[in-house]
C-alpha positions as CSV (number, residue, x, y, z in Angstrom):
1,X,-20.8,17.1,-50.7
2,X,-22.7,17.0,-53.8
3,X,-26.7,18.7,-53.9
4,X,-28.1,15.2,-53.7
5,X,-26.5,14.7,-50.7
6,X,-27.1,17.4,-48.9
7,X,-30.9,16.9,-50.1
8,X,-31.2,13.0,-48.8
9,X,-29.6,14.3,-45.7
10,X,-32.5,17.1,-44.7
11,X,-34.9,15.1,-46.0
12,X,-33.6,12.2,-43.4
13,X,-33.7,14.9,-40.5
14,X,-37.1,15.8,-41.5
15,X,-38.5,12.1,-41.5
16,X,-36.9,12.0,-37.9
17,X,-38.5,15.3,-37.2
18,X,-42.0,13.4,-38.5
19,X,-41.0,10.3,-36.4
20,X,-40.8,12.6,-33.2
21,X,-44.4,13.7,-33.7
22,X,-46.5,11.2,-35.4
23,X,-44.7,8.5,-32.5
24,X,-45.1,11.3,-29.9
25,X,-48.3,9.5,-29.2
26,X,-46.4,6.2,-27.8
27,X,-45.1,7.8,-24.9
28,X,-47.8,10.6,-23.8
29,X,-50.8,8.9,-24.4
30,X,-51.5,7.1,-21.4
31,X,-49.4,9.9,-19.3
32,X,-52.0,12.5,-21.1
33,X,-55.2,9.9,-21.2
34,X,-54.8,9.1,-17.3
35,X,-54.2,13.5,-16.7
36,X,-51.0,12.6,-14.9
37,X,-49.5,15.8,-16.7
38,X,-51.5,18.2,-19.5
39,X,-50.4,17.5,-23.1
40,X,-47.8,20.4,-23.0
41,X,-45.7,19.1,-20.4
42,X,-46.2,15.7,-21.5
43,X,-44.2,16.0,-24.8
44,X,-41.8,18.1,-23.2
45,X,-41.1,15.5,-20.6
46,X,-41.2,13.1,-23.7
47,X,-38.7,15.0,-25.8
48,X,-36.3,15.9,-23.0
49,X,-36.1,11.6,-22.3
50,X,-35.9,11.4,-26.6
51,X,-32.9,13.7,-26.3
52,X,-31.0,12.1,-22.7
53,X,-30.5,8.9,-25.2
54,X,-27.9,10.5,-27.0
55,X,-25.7,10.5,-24.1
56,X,-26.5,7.1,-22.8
57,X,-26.5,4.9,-25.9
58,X,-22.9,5.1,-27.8
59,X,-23.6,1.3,-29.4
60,X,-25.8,1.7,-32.5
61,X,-26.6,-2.1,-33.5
62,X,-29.9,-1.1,-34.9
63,X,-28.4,1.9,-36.8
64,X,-25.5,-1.1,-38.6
65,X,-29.0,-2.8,-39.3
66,X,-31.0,-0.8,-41.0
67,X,-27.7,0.2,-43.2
68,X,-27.2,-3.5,-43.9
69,X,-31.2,-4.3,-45.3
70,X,-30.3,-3.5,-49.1
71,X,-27.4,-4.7,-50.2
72,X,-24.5,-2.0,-51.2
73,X,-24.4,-2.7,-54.6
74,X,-28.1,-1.6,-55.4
75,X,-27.7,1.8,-53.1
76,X,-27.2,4.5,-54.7
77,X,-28.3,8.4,-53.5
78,X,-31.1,8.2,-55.8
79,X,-32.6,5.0,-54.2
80,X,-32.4,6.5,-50.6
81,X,-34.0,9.7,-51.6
82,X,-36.9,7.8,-53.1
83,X,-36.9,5.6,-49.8
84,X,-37.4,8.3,-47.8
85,X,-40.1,9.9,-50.1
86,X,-41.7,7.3,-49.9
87,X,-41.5,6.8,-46.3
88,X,-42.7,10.3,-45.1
89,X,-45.6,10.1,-47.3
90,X,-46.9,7.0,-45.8
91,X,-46.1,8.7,-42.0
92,X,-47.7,11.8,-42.8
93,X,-50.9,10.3,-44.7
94,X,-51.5,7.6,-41.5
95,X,-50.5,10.5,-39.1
96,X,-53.4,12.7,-40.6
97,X,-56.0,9.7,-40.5
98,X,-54.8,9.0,-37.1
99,X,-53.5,5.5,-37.5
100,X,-50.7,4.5,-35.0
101,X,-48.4,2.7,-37.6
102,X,-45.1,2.2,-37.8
103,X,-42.3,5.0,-38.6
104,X,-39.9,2.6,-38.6
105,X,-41.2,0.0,-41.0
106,X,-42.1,2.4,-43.2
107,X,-38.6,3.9,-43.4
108,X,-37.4,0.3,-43.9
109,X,-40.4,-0.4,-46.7
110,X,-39.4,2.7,-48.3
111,X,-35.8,2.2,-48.7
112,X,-36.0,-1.6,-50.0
113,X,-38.7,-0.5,-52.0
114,X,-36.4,1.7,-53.9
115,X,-33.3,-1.0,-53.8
116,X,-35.7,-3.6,-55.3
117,X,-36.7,-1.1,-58.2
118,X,-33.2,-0.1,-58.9
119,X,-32.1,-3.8,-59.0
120,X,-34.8,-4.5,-61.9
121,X,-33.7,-1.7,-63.7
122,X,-30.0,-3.1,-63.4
123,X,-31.2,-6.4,-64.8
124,X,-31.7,-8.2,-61.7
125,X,-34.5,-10.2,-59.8
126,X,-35.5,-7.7,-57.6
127,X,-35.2,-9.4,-54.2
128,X,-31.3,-9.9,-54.9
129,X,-31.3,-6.4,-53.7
130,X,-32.6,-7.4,-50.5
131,X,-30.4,-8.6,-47.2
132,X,-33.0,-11.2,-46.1
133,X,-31.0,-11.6,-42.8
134,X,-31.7,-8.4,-41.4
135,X,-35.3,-8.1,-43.4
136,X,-36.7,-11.6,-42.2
137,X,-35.4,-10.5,-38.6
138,X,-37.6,-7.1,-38.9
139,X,-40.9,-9.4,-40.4
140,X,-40.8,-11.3,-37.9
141,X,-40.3,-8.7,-35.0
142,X,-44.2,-7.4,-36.5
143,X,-45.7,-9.8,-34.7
144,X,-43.3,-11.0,-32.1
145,X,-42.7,-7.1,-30.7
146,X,-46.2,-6.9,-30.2
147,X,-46.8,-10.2,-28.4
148,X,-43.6,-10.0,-26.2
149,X,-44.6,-6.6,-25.1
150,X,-48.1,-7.8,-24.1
151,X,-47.1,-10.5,-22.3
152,X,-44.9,-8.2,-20.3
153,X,-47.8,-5.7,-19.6
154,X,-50.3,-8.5,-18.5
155,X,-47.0,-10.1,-16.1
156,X,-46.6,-6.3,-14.6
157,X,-50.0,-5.6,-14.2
158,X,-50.9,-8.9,-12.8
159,X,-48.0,-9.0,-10.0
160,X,-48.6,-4.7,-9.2
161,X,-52.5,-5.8,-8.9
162,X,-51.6,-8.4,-6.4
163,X,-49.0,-6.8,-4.3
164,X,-50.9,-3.1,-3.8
165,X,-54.9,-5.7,-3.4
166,X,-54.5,-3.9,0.1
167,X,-53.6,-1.2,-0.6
168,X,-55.9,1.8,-0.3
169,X,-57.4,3.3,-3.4
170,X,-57.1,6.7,-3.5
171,X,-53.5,6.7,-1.6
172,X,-52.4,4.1,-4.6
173,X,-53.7,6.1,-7.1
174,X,-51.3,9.4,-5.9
175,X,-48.6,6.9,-6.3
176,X,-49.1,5.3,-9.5
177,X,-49.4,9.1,-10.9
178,X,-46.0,9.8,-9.9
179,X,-44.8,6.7,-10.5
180,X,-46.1,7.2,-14.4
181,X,-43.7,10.0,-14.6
182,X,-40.9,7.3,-14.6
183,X,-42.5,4.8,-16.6
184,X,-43.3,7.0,-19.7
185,X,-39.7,8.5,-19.1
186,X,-38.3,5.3,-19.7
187,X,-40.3,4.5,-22.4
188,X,-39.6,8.1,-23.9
189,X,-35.7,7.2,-23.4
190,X,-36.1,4.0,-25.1
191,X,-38.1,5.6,-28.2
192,X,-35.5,8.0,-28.6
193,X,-32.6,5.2,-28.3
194,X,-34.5,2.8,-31.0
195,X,-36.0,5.2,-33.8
196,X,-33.2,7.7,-33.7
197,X,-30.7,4.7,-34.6
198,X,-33.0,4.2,-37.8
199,X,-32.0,7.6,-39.3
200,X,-28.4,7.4,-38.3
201,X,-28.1,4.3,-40.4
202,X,-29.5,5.7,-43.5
203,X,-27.6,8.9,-43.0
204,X,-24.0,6.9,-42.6
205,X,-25.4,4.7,-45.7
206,X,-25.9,8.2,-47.8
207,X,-22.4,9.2,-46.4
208,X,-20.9,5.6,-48.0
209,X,-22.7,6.0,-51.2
210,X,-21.4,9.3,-52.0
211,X,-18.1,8.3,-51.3
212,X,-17.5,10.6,-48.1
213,X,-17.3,7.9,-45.7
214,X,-15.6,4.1,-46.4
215,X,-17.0,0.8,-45.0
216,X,-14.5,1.3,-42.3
217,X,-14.9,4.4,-41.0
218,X,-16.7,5.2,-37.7
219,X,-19.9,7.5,-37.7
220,X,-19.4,10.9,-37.2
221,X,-20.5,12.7,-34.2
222,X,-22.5,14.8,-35.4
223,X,-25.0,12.4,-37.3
224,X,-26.4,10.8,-33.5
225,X,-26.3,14.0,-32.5
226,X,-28.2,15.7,-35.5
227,X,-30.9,12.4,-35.0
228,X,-31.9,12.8,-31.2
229,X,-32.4,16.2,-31.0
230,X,-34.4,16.6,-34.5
231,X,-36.7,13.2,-32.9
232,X,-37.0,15.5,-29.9
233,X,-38.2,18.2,-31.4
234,X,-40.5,16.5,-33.6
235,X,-41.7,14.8,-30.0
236,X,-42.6,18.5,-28.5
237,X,-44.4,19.2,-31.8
238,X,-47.1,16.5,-30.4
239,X,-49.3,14.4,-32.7
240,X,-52.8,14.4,-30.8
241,X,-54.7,12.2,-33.6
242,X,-52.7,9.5,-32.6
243,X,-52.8,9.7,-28.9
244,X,-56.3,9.5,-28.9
245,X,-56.3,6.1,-30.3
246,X,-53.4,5.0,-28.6
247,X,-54.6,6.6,-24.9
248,X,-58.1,5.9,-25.4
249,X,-59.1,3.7,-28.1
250,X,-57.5,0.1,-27.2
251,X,-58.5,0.4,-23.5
252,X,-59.4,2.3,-20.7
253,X,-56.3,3.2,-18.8
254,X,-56.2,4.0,-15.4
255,X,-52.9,5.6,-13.7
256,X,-51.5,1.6,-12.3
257,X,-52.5,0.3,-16.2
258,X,-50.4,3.2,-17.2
259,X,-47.3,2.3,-15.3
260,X,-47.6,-1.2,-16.7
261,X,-48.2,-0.7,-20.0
262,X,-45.3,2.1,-20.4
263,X,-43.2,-0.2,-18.0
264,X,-43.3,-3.3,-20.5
265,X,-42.9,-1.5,-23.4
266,X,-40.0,-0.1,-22.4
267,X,-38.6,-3.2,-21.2
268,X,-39.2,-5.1,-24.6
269,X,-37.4,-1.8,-26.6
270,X,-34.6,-2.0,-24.4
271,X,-34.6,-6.0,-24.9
272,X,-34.7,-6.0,-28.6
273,X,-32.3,-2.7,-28.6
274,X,-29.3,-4.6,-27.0
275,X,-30.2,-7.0,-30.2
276,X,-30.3,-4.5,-32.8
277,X,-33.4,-5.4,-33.9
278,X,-35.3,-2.4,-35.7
279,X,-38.4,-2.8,-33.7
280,X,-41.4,-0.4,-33.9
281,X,-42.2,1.6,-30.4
282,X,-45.6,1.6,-32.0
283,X,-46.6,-2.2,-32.3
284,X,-44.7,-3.0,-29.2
285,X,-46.4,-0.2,-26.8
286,X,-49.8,-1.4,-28.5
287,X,-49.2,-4.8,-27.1
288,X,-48.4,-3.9,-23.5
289,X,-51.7,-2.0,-23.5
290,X,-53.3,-4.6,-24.8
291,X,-51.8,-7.0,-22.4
292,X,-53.2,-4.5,-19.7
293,X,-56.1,-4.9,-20.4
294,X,-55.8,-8.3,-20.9
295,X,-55.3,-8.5,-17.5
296,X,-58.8,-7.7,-16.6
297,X,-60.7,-9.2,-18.9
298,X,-61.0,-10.0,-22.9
299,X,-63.8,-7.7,-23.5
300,X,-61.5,-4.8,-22.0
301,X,-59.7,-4.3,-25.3
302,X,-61.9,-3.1,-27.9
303,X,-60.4,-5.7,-31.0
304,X,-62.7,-3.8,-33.5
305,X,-59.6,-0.8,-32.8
306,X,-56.9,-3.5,-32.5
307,X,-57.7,-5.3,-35.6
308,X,-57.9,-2.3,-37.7
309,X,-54.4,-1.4,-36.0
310,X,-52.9,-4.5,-37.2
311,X,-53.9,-4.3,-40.7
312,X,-52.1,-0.9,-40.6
313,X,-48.9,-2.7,-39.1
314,X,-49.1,-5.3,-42.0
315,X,-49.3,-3.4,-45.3
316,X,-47.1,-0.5,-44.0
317,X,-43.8,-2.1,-45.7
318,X,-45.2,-3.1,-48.9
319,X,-47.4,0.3,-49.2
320,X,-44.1,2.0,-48.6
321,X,-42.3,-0.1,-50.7
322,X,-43.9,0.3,-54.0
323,X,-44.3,4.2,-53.1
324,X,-40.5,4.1,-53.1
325,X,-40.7,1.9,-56.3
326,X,-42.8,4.5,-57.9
327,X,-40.9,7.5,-56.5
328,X,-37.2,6.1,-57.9
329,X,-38.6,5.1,-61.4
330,X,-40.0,8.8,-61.8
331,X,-36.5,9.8,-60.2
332,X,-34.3,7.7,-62.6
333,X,-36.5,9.0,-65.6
334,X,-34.6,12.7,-65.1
């Protein structure tokens, strides 16, 4: 393998690694804002769910997508090295200001940033470089994630609400706690199986591009394995900015809110997984919350917080894009 390679390959573990932690927040922060488990044992219960994908999902549909966004004749090593430039800036600048956006769109962004850019300097429109198929499929999961997953979490919550109205409080509320150790398991689990597949594909795209790997050939082993443990351990790392906007920000969440929220979030992830469509854990577990609190009233959700969230969601592709376009023309200029 050429230097290059080896380069886009490390860097593409590292934006995983950056994944684990700055999305860390998605599936701790109600666990840790509701004190069902401290912070430590929440993202070690996290990572340990990240990691049990990798032997329970064997069909990568959203890894053949995000291969298939940028169209093979624009890739080259050089354009997925400024992709993922691009896209661990933009993780690690909203990670510091605590902003819940999307690891995944960014990595997307980034990498048909860079296609786009390389197709201008081939002489072409730029947008021949892109794959609308797989790109208008991913636009419109921004919005449609979100909303699915807060219908779901205002269905849960509704229907748990009405079967436990009898119940008594404080025995309920030893039984949601446990039952939240499931519920942000699952969603852990379905993190792991959705934004590990994002790396893989541009790993097995690298692999193409150098010419180590044909069309045909199967991914290697060790590429899904390399992906879910470095998401993992990015996941034990933590990323506490972020799950103070995510556990406490949107709503107050009480244990039972908790189970729904994590519960309908990980349904739509495992929905829009047998799909293969590159959804972000972010936006979708955002919804369900909001569809919580939904559930008990408008003015439960604080939409100062939510509208500046959606903002984020919206100009994280083309902010990443045009950092990738930047990054490859100072790239192609050595």
């Amino acid at each position: 393998m050429t230097a290059l390679l080896v380069i886009v390959i490390a860097l593409a573990i590292i934006f995983d690694f950056i994944n684990g932690f700055h999305d860390a927040a998605n599936s701790i922060a109600t666990v840790v804002s509701t004190k069902v488990l401290s912070p430590f044992m929440a993202v070690l219960w996290a990572a340990a769910f990240n990691f049990l994908a990798y032997f329970v999902i064997k069909d990568h549909k959203v890894a053949n997508t995000i291969a298939k966004t940028v169209f093979e004749h624009y890739i080259t090593l050089q354009v997925i090295l400024a992709g993922l430039i691009a896209a661990i800036t933009w993780n690690l600048i909203t990670w510091w200001f605590g902003i819940p956006s999307s690891s995944s769109h960014t990595l997307i962004g980034g990498f048909a940033g860079a296609g786009m850019t390389n197709a201008v300097f081939m002489g072409a429109n730029a947008f021949q470089a892109i794959n609308s198929g797989p790109i208008i499929k991913i636009v419109i999961f921004i919005f449609l994630a979100p909303i699915i997953g807060s219908i779901i979490g205002y269905l849960i919550n509704v229907a748990i609400l009405h079967i436990c109205k009898n119940a008594r409080p404080s025995r309920a509320e030893i039984w949601f706690k446990r039952l939240q150790l499931v519920s942000s398991g699952a969603l852990s689990f379905a993190h792991g199986g959705n934004d590990a597949q994002k790396v893989m594909g541009i790993i097995y795209v690298s692999l193409i591009s150098a010419g180590v790997l044909h069309h045909a050939d199967s991914m290697p082993g060790w590429i899904p394995l390399t992906c879910y443990a470095a998401i993992a351990l990015g996941t034990m790392s933590g990323g506490w900015k972020i799950v103070k906007t995510m556990g406490t920000k949107i709503t107050k969440i009480t244990p039972l809110e908790g189970v729904s929220a994590e519960t309908a979030g990980a349904l739509t992830l495992y929905i829009t997984e047998a799909f293969g469509i590159p959804v972000s854990t972010t936006h979708t577990l955002t919804g369900s919350i909001i569809g919580v609190g939904l559930s008990k009233r408008i003015s439960a959700v604080r939409w100062g917080v939510t509208i500046n969230l959606i903002w984020a969601w919206v100009i994280t592709i083309p902010v990443s894009a045009v950092i990738a376009g930047a990054v490859f023309a100072i790239i192609r200029s050595f």
